[in-house]
Chimera marker file (.cmm) of the C-alpha trace (Angstrom):
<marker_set name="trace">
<marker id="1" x="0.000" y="0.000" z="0.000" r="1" g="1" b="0" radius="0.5"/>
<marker id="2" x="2.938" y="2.053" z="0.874" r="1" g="1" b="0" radius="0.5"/>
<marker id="3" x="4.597" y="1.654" z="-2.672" r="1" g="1" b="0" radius="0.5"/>
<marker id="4" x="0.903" y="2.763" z="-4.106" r="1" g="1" b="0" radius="0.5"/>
<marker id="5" x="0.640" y="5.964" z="-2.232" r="1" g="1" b="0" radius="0.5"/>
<marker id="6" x="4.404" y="6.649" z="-3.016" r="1" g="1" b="0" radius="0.5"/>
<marker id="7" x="3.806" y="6.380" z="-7.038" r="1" g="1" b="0" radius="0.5"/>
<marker id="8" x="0.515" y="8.490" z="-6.422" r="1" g="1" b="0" radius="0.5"/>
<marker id="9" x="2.135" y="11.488" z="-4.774" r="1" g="1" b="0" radius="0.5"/>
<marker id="10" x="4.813" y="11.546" z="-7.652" r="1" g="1" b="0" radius="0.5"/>
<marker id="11" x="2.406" y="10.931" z="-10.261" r="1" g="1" b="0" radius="0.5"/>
<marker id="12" x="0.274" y="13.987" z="-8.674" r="1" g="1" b="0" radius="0.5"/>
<marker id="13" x="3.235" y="16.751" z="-8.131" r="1" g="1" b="0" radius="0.5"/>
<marker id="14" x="4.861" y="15.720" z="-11.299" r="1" g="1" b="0" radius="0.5"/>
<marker id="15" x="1.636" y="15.874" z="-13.144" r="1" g="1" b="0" radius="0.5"/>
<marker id="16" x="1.586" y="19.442" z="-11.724" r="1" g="1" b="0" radius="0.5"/>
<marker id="17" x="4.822" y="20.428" z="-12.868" r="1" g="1" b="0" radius="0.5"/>
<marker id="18" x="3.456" y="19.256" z="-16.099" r="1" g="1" b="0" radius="0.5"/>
<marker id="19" x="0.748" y="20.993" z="-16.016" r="1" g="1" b="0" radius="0.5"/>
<marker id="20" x="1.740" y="24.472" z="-14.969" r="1" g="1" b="0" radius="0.5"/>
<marker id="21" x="4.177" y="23.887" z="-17.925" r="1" g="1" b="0" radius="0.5"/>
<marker id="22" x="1.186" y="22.723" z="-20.561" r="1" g="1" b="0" radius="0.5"/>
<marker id="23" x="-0.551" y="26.147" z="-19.260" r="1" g="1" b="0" radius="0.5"/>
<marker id="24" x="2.221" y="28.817" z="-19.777" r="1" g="1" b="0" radius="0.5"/>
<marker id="25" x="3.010" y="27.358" z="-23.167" r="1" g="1" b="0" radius="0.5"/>
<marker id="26" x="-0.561" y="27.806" z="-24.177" r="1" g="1" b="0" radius="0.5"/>
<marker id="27" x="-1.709" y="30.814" z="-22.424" r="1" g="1" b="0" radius="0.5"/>
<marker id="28" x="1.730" y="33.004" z="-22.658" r="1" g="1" b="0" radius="0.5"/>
<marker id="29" x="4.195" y="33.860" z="-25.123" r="1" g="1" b="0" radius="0.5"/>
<marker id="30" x="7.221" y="31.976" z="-23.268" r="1" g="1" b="0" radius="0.5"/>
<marker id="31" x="9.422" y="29.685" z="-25.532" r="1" g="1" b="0" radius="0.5"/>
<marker id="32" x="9.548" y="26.055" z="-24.153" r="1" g="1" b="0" radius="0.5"/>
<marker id="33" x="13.496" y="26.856" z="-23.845" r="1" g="1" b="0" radius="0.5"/>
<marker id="34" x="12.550" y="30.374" z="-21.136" r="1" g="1" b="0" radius="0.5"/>
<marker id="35" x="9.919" y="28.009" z="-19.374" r="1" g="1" b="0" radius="0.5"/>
<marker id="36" x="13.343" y="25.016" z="-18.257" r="1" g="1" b="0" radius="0.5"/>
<marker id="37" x="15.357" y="27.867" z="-17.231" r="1" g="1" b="0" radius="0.5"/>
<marker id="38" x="11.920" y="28.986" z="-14.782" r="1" g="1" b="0" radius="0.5"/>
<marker id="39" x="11.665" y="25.208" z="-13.893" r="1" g="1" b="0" radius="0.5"/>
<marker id="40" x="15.959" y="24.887" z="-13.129" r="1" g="1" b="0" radius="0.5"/>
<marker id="41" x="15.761" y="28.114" z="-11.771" r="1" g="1" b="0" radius="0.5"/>
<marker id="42" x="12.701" y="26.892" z="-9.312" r="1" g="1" b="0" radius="0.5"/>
<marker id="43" x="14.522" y="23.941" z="-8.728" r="1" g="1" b="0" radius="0.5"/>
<marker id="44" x="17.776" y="26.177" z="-7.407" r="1" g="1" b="0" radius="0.5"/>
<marker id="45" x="15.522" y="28.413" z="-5.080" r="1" g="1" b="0" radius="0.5"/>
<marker id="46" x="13.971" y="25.801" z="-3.886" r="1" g="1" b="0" radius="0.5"/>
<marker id="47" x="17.244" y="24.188" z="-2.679" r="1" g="1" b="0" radius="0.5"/>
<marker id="48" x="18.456" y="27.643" z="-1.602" r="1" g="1" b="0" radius="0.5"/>
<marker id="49" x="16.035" y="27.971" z="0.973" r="1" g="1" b="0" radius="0.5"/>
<marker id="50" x="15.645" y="24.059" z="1.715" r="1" g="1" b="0" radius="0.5"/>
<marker id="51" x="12.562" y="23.243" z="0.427" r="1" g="1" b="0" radius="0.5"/>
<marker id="52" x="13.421" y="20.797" z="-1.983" r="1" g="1" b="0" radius="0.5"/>
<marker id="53" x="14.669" y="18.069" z="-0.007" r="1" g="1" b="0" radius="0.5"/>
<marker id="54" x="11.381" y="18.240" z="2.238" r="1" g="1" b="0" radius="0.5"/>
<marker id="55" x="9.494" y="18.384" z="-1.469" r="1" g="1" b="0" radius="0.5"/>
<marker id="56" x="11.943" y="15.180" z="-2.812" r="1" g="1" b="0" radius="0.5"/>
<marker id="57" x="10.909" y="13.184" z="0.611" r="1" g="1" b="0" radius="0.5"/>
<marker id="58" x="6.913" y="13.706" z="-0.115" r="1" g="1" b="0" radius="0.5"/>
<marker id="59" x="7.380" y="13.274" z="-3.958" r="1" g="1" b="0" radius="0.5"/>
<marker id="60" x="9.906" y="11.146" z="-4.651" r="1" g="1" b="0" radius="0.5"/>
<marker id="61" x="10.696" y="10.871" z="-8.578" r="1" g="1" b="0" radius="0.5"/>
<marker id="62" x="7.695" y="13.536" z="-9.127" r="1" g="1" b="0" radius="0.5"/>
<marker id="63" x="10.147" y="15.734" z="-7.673" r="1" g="1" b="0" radius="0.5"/>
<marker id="64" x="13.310" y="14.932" z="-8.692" r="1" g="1" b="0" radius="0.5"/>
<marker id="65" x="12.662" y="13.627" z="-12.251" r="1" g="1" b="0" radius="0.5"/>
<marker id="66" x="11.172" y="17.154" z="-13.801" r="1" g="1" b="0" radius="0.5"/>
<marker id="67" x="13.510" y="20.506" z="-14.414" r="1" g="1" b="0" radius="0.5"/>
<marker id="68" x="13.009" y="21.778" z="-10.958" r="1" g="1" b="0" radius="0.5"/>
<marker id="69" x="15.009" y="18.554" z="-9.977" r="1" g="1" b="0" radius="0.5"/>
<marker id="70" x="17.459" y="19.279" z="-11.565" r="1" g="1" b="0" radius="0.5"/>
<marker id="71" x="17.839" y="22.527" z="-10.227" r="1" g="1" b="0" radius="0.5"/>
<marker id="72" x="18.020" y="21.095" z="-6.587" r="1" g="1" b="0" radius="0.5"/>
<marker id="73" x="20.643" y="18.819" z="-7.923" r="1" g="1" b="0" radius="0.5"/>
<marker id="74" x="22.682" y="21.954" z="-8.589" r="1" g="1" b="0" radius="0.5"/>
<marker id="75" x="21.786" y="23.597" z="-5.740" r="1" g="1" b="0" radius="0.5"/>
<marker id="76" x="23.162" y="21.223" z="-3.110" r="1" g="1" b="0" radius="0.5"/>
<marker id="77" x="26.077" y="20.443" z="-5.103" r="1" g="1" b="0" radius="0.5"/>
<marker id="78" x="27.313" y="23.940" z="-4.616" r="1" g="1" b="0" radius="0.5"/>
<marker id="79" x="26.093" y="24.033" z="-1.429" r="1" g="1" b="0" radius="0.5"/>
<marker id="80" x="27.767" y="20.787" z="-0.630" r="1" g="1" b="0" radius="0.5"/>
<marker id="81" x="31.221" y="21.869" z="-2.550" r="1" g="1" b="0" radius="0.5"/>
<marker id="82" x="31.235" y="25.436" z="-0.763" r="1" g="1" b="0" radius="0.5"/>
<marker id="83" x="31.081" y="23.708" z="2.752" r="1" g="1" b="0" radius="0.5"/>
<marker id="84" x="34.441" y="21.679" z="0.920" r="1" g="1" b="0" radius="0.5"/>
<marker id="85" x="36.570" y="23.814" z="-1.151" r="1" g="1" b="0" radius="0.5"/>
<marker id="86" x="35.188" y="27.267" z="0.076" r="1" g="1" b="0" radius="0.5"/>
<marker id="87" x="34.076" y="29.996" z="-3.394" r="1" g="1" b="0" radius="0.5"/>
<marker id="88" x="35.670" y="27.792" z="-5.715" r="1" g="1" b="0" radius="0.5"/>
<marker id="89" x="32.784" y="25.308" z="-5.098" r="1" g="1" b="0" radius="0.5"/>
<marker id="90" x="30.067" y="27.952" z="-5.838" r="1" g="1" b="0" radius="0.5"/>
<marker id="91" x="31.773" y="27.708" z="-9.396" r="1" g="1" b="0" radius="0.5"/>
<marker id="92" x="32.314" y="24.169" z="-9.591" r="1" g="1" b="0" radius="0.5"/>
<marker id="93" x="29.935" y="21.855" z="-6.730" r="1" g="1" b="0" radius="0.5"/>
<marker id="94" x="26.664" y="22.476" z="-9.550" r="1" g="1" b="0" radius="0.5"/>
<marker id="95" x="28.666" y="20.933" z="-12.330" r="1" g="1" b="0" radius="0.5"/>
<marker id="96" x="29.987" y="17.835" z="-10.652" r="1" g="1" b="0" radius="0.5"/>
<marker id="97" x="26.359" y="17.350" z="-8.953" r="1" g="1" b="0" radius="0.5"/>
<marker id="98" x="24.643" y="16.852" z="-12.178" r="1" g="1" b="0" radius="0.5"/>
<marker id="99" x="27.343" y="15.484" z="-14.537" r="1" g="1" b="0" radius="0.5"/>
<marker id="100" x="25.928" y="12.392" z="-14.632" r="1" g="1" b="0" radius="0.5"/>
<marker id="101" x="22.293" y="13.413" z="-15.876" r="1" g="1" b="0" radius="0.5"/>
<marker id="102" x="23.362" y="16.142" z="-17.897" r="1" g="1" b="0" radius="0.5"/>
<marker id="103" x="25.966" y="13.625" z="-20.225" r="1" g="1" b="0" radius="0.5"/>
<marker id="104" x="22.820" y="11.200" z="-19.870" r="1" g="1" b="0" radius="0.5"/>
<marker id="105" x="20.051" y="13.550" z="-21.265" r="1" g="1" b="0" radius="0.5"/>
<marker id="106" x="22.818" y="14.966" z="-23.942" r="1" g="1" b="0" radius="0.5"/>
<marker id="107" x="23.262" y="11.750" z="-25.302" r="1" g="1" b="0" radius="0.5"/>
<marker id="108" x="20.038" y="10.506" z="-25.015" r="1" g="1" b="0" radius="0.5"/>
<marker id="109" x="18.707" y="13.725" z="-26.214" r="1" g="1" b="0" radius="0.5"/>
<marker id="110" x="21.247" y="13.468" z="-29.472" r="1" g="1" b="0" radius="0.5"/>
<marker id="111" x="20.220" y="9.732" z="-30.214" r="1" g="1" b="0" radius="0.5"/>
<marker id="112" x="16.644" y="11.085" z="-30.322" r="1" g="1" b="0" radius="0.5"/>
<marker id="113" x="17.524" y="14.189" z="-32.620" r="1" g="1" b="0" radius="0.5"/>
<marker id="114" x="18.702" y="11.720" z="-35.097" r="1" g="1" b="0" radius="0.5"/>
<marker id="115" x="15.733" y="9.647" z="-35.056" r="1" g="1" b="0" radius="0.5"/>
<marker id="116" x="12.560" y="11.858" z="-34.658" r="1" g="1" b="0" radius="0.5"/>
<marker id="117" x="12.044" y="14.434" z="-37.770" r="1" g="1" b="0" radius="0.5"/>
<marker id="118" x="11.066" y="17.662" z="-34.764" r="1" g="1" b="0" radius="0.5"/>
<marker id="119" x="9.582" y="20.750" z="-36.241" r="1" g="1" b="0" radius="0.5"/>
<marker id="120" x="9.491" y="24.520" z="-34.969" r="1" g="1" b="0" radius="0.5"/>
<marker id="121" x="6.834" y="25.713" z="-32.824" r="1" g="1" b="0" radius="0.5"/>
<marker id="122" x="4.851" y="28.321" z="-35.111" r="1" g="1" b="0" radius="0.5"/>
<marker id="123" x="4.298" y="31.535" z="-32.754" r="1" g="1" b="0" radius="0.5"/>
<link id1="1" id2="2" r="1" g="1" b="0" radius="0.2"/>
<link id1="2" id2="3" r="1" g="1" b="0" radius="0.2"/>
<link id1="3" id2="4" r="1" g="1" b="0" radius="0.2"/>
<link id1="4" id2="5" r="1" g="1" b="0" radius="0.2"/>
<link id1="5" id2="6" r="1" g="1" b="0" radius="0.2"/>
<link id1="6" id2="7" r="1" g="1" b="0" radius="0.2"/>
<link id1="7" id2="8" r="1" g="1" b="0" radius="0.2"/>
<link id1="8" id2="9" r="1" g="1" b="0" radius="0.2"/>
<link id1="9" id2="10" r="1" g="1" b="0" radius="0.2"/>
<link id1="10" id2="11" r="1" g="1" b="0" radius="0.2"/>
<link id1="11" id2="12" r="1" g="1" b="0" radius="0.2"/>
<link id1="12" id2="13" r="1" g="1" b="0" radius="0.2"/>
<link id1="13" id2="14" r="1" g="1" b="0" radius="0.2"/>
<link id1="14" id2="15" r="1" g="1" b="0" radius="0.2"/>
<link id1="15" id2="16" r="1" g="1" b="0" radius="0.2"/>
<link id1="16" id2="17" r="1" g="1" b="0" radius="0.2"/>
<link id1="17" id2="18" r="1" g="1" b="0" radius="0.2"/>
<link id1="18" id2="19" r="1" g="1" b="0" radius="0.2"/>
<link id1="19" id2="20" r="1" g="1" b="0" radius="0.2"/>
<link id1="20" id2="21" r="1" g="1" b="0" radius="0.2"/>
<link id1="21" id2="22" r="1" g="1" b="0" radius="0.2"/>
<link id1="22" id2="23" r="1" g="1" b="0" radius="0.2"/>
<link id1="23" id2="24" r="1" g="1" b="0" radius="0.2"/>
<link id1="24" id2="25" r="1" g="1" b="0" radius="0.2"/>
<link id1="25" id2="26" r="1" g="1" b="0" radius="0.2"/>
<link id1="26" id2="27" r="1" g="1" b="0" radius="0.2"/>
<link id1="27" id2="28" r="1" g="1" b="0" radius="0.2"/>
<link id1="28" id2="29" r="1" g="1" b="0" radius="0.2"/>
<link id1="29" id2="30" r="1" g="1" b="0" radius="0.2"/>
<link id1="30" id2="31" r="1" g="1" b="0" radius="0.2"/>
<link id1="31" id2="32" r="1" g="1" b="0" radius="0.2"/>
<link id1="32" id2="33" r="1" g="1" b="0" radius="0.2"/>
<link id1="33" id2="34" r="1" g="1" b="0" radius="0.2"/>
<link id1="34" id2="35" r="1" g="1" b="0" radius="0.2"/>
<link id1="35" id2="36" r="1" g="1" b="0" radius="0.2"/>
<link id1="36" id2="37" r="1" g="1" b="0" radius="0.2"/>
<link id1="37" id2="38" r="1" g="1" b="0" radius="0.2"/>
<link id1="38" id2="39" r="1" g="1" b="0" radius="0.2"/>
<link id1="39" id2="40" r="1" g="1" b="0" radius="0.2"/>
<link id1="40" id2="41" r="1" g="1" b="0" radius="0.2"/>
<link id1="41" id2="42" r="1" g="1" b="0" radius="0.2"/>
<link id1="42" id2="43" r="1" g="1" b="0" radius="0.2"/>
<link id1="43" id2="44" r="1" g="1" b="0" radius="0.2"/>
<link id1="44" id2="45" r="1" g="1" b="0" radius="0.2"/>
<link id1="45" id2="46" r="1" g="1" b="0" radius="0.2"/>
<link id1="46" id2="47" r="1" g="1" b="0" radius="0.2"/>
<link id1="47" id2="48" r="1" g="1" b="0" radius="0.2"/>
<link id1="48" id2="49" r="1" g="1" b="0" radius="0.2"/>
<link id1="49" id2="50" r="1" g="1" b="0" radius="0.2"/>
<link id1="50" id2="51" r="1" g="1" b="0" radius="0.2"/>
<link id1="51" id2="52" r="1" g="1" b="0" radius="0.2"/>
<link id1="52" id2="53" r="1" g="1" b="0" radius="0.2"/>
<link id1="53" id2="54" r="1" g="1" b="0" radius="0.2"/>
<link id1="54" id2="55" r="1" g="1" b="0" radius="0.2"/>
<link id1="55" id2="56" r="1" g="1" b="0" radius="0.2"/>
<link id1="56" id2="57" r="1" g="1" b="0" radius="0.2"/>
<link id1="57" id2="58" r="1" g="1" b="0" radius="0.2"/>
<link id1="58" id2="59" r="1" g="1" b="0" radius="0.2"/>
<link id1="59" id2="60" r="1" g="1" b="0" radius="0.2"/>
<link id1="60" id2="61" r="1" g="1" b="0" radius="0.2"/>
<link id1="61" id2="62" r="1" g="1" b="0" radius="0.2"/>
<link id1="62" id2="63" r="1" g="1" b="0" radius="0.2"/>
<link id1="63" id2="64" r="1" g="1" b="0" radius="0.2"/>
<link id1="64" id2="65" r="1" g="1" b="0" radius="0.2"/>
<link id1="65" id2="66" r="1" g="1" b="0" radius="0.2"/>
<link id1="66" id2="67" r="1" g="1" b="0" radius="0.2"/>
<link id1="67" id2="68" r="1" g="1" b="0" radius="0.2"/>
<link id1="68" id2="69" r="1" g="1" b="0" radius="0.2"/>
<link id1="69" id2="70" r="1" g="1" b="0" radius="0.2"/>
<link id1="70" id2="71" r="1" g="1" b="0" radius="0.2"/>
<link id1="71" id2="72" r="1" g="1" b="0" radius="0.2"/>
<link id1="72" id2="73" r="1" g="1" b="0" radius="0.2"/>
<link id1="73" id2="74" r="1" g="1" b="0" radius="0.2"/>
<link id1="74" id2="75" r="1" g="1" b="0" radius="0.2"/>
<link id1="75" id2="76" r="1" g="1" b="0" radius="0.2"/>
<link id1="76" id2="77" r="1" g="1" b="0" radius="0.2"/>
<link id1="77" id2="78" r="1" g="1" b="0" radius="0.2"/>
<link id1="78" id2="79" r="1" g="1" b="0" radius="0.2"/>
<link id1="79" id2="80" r="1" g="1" b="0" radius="0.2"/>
<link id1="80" id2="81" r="1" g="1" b="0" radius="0.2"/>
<link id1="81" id2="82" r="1" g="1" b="0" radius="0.2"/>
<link id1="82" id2="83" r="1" g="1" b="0" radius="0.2"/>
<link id1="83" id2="84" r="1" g="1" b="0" radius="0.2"/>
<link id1="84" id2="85" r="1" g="1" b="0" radius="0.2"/>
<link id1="85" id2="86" r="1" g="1" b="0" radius="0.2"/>
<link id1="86" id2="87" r="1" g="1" b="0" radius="0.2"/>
<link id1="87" id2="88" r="1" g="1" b="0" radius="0.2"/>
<link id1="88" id2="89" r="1" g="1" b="0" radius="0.2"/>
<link id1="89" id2="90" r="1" g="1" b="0" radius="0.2"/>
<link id1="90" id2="91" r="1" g="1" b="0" radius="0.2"/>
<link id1="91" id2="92" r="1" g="1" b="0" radius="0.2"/>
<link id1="92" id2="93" r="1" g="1" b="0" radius="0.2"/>
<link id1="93" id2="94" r="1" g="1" b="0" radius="0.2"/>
<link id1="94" id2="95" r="1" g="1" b="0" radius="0.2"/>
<link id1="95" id2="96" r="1" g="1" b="0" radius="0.2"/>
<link id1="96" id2="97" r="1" g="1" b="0" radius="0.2"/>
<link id1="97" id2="98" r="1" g="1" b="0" radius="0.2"/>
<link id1="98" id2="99" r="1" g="1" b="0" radius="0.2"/>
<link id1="99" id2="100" r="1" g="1" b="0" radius="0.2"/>
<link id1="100" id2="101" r="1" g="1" b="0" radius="0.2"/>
<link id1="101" id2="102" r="1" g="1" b="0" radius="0.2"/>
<link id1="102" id2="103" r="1" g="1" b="0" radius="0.2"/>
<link id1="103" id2="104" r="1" g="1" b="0" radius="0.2"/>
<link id1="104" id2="105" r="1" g="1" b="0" radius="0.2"/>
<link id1="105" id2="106" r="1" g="1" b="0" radius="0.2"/>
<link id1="106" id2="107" r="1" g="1" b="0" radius="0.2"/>
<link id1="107" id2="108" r="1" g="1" b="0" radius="0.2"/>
<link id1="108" id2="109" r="1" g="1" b="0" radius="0.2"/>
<link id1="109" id2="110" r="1" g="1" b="0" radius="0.2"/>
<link id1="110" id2="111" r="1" g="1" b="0" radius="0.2"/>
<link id1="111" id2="112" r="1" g="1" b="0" radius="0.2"/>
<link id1="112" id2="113" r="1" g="1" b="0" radius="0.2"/>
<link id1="113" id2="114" r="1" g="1" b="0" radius="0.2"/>
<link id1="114" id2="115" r="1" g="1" b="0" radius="0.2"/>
<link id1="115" id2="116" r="1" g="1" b="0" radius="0.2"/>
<link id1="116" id2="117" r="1" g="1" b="0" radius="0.2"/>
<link id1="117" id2="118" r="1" g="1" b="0" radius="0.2"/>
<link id1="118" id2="119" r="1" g="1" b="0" radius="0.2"/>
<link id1="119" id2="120" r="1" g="1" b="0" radius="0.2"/>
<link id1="120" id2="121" r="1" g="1" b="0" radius="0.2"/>
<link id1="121" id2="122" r="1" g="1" b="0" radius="0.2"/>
<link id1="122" id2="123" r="1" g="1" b="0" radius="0.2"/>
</marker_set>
């Protein structure tokens, strides 16, 4: 039962990240490329004030799995590298934190390029 509620609360908040997405692509002007750097960007704030580890815990993958978990990712890898190697981990903690899912999704994300035919959004 525990498993069920688990999928349920990620399925609900990642749902809403999907949604609030869906709805500022249709309703505003903003380019799907200026709504991931709102999402990364919500993701660092969100691990800046240490919300997103309390949000992770309740949502599991709905959490981390979207943009804004990504953003978190950075966050507490500079957070984590400043407590290490002082202001040269503000520059450097975010990069090692998600170098692992950012070679992932650019390779992944190439593979697909050469396979799918995408077209322009027509604004």
């Amino acid at each position: 039962m525990e498993l069920l509620l688990s999928c349920v609360r990620a399925f609900v908040v990642g749902g809403l990240f999907c949604v609030i997405a869906q709805l500022l692509i249709d309703y505003t002007k903003l380019t799907p490329a200026r709504i991931l750097v709102i999402y990364v960007s919500f993701g660092v704030f969100l691990g800046a004030v240490g919300a997103f580890a309390p949000l992770k815990e309740f949502a599991g993958a709905g959490a981390t799995v979207p943009l804004v978990g990504f953003g978190g990712t950075v966050a507490k890898g500079v957070r984590e590298a400043v407590d290490k190697q002082g202001l040269l981990g503000a520059l450097t903690g975010g990069l090692s934190a998600a170098a692992g899912g950012t070679a992932a999704a650019l390779c992944f994300g190439y593979l697909f390029a050469l396979i799918c035919n995408g077209k322009p959004k027509n604004l």
